[in-house]
Each structure stands twice: as C-alpha cells, then as structure tokens.
KENUSE-93935 format. One record per residue (C-alpha): residue in three letters; x negated, z negated, y negated; residue number from 1. Coordinates in steps of 0.001 Angstrom, whole numbers, plus 500000, padded with zeros to 6 digits. Layout:
<nodes>
NODE  residuo      xx      zz      yy  num
NODE      Ala       X       Z       Y  NUM
...
</nodes>
This chain:
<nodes>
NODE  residuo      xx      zz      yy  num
NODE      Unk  609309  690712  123345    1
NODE      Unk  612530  689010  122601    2
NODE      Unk  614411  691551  123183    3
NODE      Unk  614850  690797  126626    4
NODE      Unk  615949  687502  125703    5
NODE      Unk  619630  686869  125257    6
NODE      Unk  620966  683585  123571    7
NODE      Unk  621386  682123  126571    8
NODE      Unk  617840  681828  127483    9
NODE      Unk  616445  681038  123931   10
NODE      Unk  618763  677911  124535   11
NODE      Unk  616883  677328  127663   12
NODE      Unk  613305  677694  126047   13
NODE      Unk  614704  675319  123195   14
NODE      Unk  615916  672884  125287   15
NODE      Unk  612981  672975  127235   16
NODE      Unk  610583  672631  124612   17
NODE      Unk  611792  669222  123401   18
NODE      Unk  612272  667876  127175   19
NODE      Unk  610443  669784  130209   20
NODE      Unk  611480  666882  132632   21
NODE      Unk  615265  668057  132181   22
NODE      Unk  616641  668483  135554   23
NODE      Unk  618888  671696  136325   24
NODE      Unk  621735  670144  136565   25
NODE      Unk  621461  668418  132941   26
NODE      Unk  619789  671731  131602   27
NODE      Unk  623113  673450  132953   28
NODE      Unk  625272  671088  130759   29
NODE      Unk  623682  671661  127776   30
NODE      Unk  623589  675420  127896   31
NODE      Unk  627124  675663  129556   32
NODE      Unk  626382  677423  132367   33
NODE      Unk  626305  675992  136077   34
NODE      Unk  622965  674893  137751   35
NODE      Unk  622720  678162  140107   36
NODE      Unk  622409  680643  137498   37
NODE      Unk  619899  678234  135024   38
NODE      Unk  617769  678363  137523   39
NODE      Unk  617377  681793  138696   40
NODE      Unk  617165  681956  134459   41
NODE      Unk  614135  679729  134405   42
NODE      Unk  612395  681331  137386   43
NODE      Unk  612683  684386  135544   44
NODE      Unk  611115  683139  132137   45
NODE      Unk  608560  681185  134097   46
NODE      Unk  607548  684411  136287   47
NODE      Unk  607563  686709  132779   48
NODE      Unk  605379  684617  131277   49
NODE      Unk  607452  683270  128316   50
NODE      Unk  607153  679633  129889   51
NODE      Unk  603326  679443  130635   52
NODE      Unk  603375  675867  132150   53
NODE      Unk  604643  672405  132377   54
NODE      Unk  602590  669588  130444   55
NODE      Unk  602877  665846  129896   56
NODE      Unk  602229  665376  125705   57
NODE      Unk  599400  662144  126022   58
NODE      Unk  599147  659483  123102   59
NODE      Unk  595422  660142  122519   60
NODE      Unk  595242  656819  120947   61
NODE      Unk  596467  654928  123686   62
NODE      Unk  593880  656389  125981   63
NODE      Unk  591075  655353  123492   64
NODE      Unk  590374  659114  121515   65
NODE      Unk  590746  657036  117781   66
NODE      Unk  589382  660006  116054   67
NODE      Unk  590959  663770  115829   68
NODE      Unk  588676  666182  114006   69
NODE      Unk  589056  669688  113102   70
NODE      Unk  585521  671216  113227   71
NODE      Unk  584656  674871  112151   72
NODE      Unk  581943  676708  113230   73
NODE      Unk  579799  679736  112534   74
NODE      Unk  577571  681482  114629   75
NODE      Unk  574331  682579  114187   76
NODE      Unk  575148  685943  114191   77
NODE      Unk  577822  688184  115099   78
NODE      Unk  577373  689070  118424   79
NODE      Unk  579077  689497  121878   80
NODE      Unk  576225  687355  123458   81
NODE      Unk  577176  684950  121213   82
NODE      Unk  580558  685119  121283   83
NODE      Unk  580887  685282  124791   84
NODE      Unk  577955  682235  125092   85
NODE      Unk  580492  680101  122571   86
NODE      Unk  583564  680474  124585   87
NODE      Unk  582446  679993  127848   88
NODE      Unk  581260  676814  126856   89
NODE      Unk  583382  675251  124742   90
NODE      Unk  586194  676040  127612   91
NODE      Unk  584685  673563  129606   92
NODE      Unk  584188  670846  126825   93
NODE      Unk  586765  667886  127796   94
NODE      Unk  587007  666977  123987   95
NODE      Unk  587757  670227  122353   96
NODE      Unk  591348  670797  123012   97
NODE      Unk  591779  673431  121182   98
NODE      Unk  589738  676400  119995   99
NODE      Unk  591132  679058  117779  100
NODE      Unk  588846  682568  116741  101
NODE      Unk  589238  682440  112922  102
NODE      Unk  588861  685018  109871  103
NODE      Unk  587183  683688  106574  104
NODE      Unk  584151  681904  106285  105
NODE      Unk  584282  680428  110135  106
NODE      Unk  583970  682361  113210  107
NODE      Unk  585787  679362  115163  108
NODE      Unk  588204  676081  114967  109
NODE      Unk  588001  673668  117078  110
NODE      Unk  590328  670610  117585  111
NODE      Unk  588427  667866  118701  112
NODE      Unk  589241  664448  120126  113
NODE      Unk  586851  661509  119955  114
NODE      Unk  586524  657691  121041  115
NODE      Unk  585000  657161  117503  116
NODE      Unk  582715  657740  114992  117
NODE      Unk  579255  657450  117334  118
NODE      Unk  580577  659145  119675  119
NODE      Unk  581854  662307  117584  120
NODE      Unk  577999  662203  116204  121
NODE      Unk  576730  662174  119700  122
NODE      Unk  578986  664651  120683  123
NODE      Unk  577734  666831  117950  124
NODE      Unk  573881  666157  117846  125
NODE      Unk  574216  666638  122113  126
NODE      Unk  576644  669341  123344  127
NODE      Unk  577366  671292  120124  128
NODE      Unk  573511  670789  118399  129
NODE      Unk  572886  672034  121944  130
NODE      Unk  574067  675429  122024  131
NODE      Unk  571488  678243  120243  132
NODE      Unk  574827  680516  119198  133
NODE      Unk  575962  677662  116661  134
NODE      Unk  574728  678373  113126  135
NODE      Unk  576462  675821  111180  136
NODE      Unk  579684  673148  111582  137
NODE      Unk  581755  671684  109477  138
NODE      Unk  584052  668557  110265  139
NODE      Unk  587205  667465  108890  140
NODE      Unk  588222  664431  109915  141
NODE      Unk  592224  663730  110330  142
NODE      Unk  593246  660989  108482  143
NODE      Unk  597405  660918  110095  144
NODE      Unk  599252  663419  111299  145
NODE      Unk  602771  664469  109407  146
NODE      Unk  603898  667003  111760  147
NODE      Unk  602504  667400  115503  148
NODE      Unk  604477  669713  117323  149
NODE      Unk  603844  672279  120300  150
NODE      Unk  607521  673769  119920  151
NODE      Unk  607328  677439  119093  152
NODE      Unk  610092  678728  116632  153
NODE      Unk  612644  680767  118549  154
</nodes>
C-alpha cells in the first residue's frame, strides 16, 4: 500500500506518530512544505485510512492500573460460536486493551491492565471464569517495560 505514498507523506505519518498534537503550521516546518498543502496531505491519509485516529497515550500507573499482564487463552474448541462468543466479549472488556488472534499453542493474547493483584484474580475468576468458550489461561505478569511504542516502522 505504500506505493501511493511519496516521501513527503511518510514524513508526515513520522512526524505524526511521535506528536499528534502538532499543529499545521509546525507540521509544515518540519516537512518543508507550507500549511495549505500539509493539510489537504493529512486529510487525504486520514480519509485513506493510513491514519486511523487521534489518541492521547495515558500513564496507566498514574490512573491506578499497577499491574500489566499478558494473558493467553485457549478455547474450548475450535469453533465459530466460540470464536465469535470470545470476541464480542472481550471487545467490551474495559481492561483488555488489546487482543491479538494467535498461532501456536493459544488461540488468543490479551493485554490486560489491572489495579492489582485482587483485582486481576477477580477479574479472572468473574468476567473471564465467566465465559463457557474459555478452555484454559495463562498469565504473564510484566515486570517493566523496555520498549513501549505504538509507532509503526515506515
């Protein structure tokens, strides 16, 4: 897909991705280019879908999630019921941020963001020990994180 992409607007995505709150006008200066034609640029990568959306990174610490965990699961079976059961529920879990459909032993990995250590077990005996798809979980608990970045390579 980035072949539609010229330098100029890999510079834009780059610059982006380390500051989103970069007005036009400063965007413009470090691209070279004047304000008019960044932002028809922008529009364009925003309406094609390469920039999907505008988000504020949160310390999860500071907002009282102590604990990240990276918890895999298997389902019972292989299924579309099951699959489809899995998804549409974990979407709506506030503390699974992420979820990623896996190869290998696990069908799914979730990133998972807890107060502590009671309320990760809660969280598991409850909402996941609630759902019948779930055959088995297994937590890993992050200890510090060495590299946390959403930038994608370009």
């Amino acid at each position: 897909m980035t072949e539609t992409l010229d330098r100029t607007d890999i510079q834009i995505l780059r610059e982006l991705q380390k500051d989103a709150k970069l007005t036009t006008k400063e965007l413009a200066a470090k691209v070279n280019l004047s304000p008019s034609p960044v932002f028809e640029r922008q529009k364009r990568l925003e309406r094609e879908g390469y920039i999907k959306r505008y988000v504020a990174l949160v310390d999860s610490r500071k907002v009282g999630n102590g604990i990240m965990v990276l918890c895999n699961v298997r389902l019972k079976h292989h299924s579309k019921e099951f699959s489809r059961q899995f998804t549409s529920v974990i979407s709506e879990i506030d503390e699974v941020v992420e979820c990623f459909n896996t190869s290998g032993d696990y069908d799914y990995m979730l990133k998972i963001y807890a107060r502590d250590m009671p309320h990760y077990q809660d969280f598991v005996l409850g909402t996941l020990g609630d759902l019948d798809c779930i055959g088995s979980l297994h937590s890993i608990f992050v200890i510090g994180e060495v590299k946390n970045s959403y930038a994608v390579p370009l």
